[in-house]
C-alpha positions in Angstrom: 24.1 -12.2 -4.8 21.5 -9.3 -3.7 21.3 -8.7 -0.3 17.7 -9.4 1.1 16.2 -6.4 3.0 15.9 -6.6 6.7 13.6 -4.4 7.0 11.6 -4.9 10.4 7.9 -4.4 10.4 5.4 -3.8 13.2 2.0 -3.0 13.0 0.1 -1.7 16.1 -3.4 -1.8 15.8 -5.7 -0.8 19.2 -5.6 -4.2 20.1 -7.5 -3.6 23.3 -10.5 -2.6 21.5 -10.4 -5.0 19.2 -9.1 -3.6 16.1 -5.9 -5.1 15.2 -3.6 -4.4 12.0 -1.1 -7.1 9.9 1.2 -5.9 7.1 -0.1 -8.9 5.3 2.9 -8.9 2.5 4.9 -8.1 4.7 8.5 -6.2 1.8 6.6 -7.8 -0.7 4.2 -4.6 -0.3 5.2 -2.2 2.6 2.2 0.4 1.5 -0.3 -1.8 2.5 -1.8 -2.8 5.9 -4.5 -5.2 6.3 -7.2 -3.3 9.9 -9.2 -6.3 11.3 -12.4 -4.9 12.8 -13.4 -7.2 15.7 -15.9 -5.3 17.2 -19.6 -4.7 17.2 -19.0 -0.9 15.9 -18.4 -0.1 12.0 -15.8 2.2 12.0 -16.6 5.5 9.7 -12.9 6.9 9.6 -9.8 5.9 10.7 -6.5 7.2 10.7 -2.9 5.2 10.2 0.8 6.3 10.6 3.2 4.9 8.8 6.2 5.4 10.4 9.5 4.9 8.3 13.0 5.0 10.0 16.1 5.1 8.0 19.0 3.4 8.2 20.7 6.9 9.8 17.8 6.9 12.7 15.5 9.6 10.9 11.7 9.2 11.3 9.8 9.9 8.3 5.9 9.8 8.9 3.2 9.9 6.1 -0.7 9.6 7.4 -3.3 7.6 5.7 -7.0 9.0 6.3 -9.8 7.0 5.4 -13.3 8.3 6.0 -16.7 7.8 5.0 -18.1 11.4 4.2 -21.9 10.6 4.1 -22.1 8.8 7.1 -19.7 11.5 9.4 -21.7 14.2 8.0 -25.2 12.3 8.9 -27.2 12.9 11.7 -27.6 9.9 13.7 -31.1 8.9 12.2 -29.6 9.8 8.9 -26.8 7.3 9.5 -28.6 4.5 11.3 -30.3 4.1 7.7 -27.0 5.0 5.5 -25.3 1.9 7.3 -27.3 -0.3 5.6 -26.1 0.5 2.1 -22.7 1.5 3.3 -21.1 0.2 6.5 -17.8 2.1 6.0 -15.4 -0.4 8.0 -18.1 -3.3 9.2 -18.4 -4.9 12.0 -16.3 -8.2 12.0 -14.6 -7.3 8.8 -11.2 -7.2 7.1 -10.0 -3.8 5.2 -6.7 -3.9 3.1 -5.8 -0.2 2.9 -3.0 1.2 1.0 -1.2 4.1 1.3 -0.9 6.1 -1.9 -0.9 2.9 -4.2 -3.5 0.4 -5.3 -4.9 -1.1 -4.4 -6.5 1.4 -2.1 -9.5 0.0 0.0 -10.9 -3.6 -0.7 -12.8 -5.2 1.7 -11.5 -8.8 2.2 -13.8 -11.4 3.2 -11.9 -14.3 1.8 -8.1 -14.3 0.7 -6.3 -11.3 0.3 -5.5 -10.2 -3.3 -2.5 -11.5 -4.6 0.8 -9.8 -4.7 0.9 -10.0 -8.2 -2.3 -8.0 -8.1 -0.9 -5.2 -6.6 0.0 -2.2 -8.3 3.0 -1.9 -6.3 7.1 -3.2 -6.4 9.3 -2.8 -3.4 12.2 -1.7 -5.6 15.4 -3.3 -3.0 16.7 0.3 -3.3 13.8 1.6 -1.1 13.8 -1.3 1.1 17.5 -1.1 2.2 17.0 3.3 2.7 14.7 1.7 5.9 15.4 -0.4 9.1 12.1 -0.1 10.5 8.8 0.6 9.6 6.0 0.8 12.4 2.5 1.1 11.0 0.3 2.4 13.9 -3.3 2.9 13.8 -3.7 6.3 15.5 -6.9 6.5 16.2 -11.0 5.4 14.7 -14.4 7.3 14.5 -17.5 4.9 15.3 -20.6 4.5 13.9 -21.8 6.7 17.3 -19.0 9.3 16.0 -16.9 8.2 19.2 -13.6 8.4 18.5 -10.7 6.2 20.4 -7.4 5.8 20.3 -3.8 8.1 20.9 -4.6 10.3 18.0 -9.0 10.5 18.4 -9.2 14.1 19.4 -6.9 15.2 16.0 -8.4 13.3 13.8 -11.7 14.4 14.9 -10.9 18.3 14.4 -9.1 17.0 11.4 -12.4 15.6 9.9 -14.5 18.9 10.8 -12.5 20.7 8.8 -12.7 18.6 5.6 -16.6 18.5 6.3 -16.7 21.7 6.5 -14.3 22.8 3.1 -17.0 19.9 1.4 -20.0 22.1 2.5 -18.4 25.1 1.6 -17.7 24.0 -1.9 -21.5 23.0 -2.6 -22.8 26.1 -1.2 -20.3 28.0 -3.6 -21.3 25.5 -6.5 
């Protein structure tokens, strides 16, 4: 008889802003996390920790950044416009985001893809290596490039820097 994983997950969202997140397969997919934007802002990056602790108590932490290039690089005219056409996270929305499988962002506005779907299999081997996994989201850029949450100032130095590398490369191009 195989032993059934009793792996504990528990995502933390920034639930006092409104943005909340689910592992909606719970070991049927731990790679994927389901952010539920309930507030008025569309969120134009955001950044999630996955936190995976092994049976012997050892943290190991891999970081999902999702971000919407055109409109963090916009000016705020430039952006109120781009919105339109590409709202990054909307406002009142549902994002399944995966971390380094596919399914990797798919706006949900019904049911959430099924399992079978999924590019991914939780192999019982990997399951069992973990006790815990807490997925936390760390922090969000808004539409008005406000950041919020634990990890906002980091992630916003994180994202001038990629900016930055992008315009490099086209000048050099």
């Amino acid at each position: 008889m195989k032993k059934q994983s009793t792996l504990e997950i528990t995502p933390i969202g920034l639930d006092e802003f409104g943005i909340r997140l689910e592992s909606p397969y719970g070991t049927q997919s731990i790679h994927h996390v389901l952010l539920i934007n309930n507030t008025a802002h569309n969120l134009i990056a955001c950044e999630i920790l996955f936190e995976f602790v092994t049976q012997s108590g050892e943290t190991q932490i891999a970081r999902k950044v999702v971000g919407y290039s055109d409109l963090l690089s916009a000016t705020s005219e430039q952006r109120e416009a781009l919105l339109k056409s590409d709202p990054g996270i909307a406002p009142h929305s549902k994002m399944l985001i995966g971390l380094g499988v596919e399914p990797d962002l798919v706006r949900v506005s019904g049911q959430l893809p099924a399992v079978k779907n999924l590019s991914v299999e939780e192999k019982p081997e990997t399951l069992q290596r973990y006790q815990r996994l807490i997925i936390k989201l760390n922090a969000v850029v808004l539409e008005n490039r406000q950041a919020i949450g634990p990890g906002a100032a980091e992630l916003l130095r994180h994202l001038e820097t990629l900016l930055r590398e992008e315009r490099d490369d086209a000048h050099h191009n």
